[in-house]
N, C-alpha and C positions, 0 to 999 in steps of 0.2 A: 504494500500500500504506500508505504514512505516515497519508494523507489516512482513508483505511478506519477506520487505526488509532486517529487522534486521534479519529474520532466515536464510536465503542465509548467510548473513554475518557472522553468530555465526556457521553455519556447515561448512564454507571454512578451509579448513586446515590451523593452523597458525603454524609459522617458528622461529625459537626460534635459536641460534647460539651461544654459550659461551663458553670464552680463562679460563680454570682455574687458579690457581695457586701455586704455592709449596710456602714453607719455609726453612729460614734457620736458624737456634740456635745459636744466637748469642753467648749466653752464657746458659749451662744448667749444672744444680747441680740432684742428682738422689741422695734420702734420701735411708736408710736403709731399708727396708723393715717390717712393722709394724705386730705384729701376728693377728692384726685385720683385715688387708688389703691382698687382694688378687694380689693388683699393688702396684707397687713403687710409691710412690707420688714424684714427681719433684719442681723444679723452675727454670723458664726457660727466656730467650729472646727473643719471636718469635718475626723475621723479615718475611713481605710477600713480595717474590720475584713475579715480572711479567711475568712469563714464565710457558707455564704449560701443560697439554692437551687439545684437541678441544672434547667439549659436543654440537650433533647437534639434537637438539627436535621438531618433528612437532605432533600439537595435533589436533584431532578434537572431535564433539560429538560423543556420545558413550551410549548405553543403559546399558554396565557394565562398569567398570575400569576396565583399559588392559595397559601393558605396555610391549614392545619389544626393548630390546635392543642388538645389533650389534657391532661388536668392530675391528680395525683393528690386534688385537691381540686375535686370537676366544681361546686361550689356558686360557684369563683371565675370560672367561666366565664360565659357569651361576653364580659362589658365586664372582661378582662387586659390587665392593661399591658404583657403581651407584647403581644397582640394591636392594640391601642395602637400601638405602636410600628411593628409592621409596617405598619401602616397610616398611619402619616403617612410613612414611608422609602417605601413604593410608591410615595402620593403623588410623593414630591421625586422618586423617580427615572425616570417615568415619561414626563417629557419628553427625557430622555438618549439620544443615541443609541448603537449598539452593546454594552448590557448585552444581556445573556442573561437570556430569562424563563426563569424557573423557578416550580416546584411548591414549595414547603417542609411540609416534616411537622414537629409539633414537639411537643417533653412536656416539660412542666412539673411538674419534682418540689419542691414548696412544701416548706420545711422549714422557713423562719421565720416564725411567725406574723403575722397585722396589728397594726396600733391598736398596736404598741409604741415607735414610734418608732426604729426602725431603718431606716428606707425601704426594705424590703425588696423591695417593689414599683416603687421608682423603681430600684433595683438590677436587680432584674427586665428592664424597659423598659431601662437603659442598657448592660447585658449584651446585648440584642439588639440594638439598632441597630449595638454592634460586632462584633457578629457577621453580621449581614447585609450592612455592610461588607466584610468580608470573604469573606463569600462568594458577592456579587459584583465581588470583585475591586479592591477601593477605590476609588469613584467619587466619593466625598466628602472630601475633606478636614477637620480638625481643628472651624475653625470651624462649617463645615455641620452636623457632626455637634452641635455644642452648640446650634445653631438649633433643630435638630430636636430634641434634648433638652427644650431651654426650652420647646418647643409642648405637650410632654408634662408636664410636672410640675415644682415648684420644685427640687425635689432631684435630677431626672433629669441635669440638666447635669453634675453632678459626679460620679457614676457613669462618663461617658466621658473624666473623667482618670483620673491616678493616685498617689499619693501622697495627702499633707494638701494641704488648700486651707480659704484664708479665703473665706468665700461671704458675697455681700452680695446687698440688693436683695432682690428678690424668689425668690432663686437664681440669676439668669440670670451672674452677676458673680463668675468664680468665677475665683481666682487661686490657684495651686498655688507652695507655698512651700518651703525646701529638707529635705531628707529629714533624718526625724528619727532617731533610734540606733534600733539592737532595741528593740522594745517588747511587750509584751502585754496583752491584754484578758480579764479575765473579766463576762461581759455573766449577767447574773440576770434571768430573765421572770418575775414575781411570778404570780398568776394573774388579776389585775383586768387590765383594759387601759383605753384611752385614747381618746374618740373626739377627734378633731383639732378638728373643727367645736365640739366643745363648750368644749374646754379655750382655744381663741381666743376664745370667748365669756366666760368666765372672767374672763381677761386684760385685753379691752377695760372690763368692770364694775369689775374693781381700780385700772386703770390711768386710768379717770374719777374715782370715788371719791377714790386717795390721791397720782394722778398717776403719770407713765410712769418716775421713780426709783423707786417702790417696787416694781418689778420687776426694775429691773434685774441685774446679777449682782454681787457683794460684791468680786468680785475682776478686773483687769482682764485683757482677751485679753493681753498683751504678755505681764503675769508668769506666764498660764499656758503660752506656748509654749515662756516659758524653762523649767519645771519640768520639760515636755515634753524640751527638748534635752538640759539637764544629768542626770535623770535621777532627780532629786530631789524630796523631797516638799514639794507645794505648802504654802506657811507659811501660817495660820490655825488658825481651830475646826472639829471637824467638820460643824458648819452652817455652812460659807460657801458661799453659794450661787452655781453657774456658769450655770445656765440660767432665765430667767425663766419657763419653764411650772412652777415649783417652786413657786409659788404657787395653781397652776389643781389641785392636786391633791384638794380634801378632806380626805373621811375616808379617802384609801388616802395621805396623808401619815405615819403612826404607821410604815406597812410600808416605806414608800421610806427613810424616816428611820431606820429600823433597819438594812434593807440597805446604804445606804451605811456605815453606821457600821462594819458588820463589813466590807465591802474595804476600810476607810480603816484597820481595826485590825488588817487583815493585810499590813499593807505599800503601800498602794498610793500613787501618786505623785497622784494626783487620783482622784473618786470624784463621780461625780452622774446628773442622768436624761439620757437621751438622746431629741430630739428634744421634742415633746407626752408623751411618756411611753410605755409603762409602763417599758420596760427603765431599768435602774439599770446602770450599767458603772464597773469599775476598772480604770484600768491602772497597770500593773508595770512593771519594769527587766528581772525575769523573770521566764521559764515556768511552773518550779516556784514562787514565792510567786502568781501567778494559781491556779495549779490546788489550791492548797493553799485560798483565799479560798475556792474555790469549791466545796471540800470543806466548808467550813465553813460559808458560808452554807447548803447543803444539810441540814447537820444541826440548821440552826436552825429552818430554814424550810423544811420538805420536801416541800410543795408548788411551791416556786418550782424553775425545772428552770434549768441552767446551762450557757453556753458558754463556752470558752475558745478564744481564735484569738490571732492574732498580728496585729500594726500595720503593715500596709500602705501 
């Protein structure tokens, strides 16, 4: 009877539900470009914001692996970094013995946009793989899973921690450092966006030209982590710059320059672009002075649409 019972229970379809979530660059430096290296090697301050896409998984047994996924955005389909992702995890798991094949269904509800440098998509991709973890059963450990990260995308590694992490190297070097107080984010999507391949393009021209200091950030990682822990607002001008894509901007510098200014003149503890761009983000000590910024940036500029999460 037990035996009856546990296989009804192991073929019912189970329901799987997961909030991803983006980042935002606290502070990021972008090295010159090594002739050994096909990427920029970075260092960086990733912060995980709480806000992100909806990933919805139902699995059952299965005489093959199958996997279908659905998207409210069908233009981002078939090459998704969900899809991505499943596809290099089948791979790894494939030689393992004793997993359970399964079917998986799944829907991708995109809520944040591309090109803003939020990684929303490597959020994407690192939401699944711990999810597929999970739902079979943990057959990977820690490391594996950031192997399989690194295969996918520079910022997908840091996705499968949790907290802040300094990330070096190309992403793959991703050290998570100790939990900082309550914090919050108000994140501004202006409506230009960013292509990545361009804006490194950019970067390398300026970085020939005036050399790889005249990118760099105005202020170092250390004294930004501490403004981070104590709580306090970073000392300078409102142009000290944290990320070196702040230069690859153009003509949508006049708008990034604006936006920060109004979360830096509503309280915020630091204020700049996050990743390639476009998003601008501030963070707070609190709730209400975010959500107040973000009242405000909306009445200046009421095209740009606005989040507010909290520091992860």
């Amino acid at each position: 009877m037990s035996d009856r019972t546990d296989q009804r229970t192991s073929d019912t379809p189970q329901r799987l539900c997961i909030k991803t979530r983006v980042k935002v660059n606290a502070w990021l430096r972008v090295l010159p470009k090594r002739d050994d290296r096909e990427l920029h090697e970075l260092e960086s301050l990733f912060l995980s914001i709480a806000t992100g896409d909806l990933l919805h998984f139902e699995t059952c047994r299965s005489t093959a692996a199958e996997f279908h996924l659905t998207c409210n955005r069908p233009d981002l389909l078939p090459h998704n970094s969900v899809q991505q992702a499943w596809a290099a995890f089948s791979e790894a798991i494939g030689p393992l013995q004793g997993h359970h094949t399964l079917r998986i269904t799944a829907y991708l509800e995109k809520r944040i946009p591309e090109k803003t440098g939020l990684g929303a998509g490597s959020g994407d991709a690192g939401a699944t793989l711990l999810a597929l973890n999970q739902i079979h059963e943990f057959p990977f450990g820690h490391d594996q899973l950031i192997a399989l990260a690194s295969s996918l995308g520079s910022d997908v590694p840091f996705f499968v921690q949790s907290g802040p992490c300094i990330v070096r190297g190309t992403g793959e070097n991703v050290e998570p450092i100790p939990a900082l107080p309550p914090l919050w984010c108000c994140v501004v999507l202006p409506t230009f966006r960013i292509n990545t391949s361009h804006a490194y393009s950019v970067l390398d021209e300026v970085m020939d030209e005036r050399g790889s200091s005249a990118v760099d950030p105005a202020a170092d990682l250390t004294t930004v982590v501490e403004a981070l822990r104590t709580r306090t607002r970073l000392q300078g001008p409102d142009e000290l710059r944290l990320n070196s894509f702040e230069v690859t901007l153009g003509h949508n510098t006049a708008s990034f320059l604006s936006i920060r200014s109004n979360l830096l003149s509503n309280g915020a503890i630091l204020a700049g672009l996050s990743g390639s761009g476009s998003a601008v983000f501030g963070i707070y000590a609190e709730r209400a002075a975010a959500e107040a910024a973000a009242l405000d940036v909306q009445r200046r500029v009421s095209t740009a649409r606005t989040i507010v999460a909290e520091v992860r």
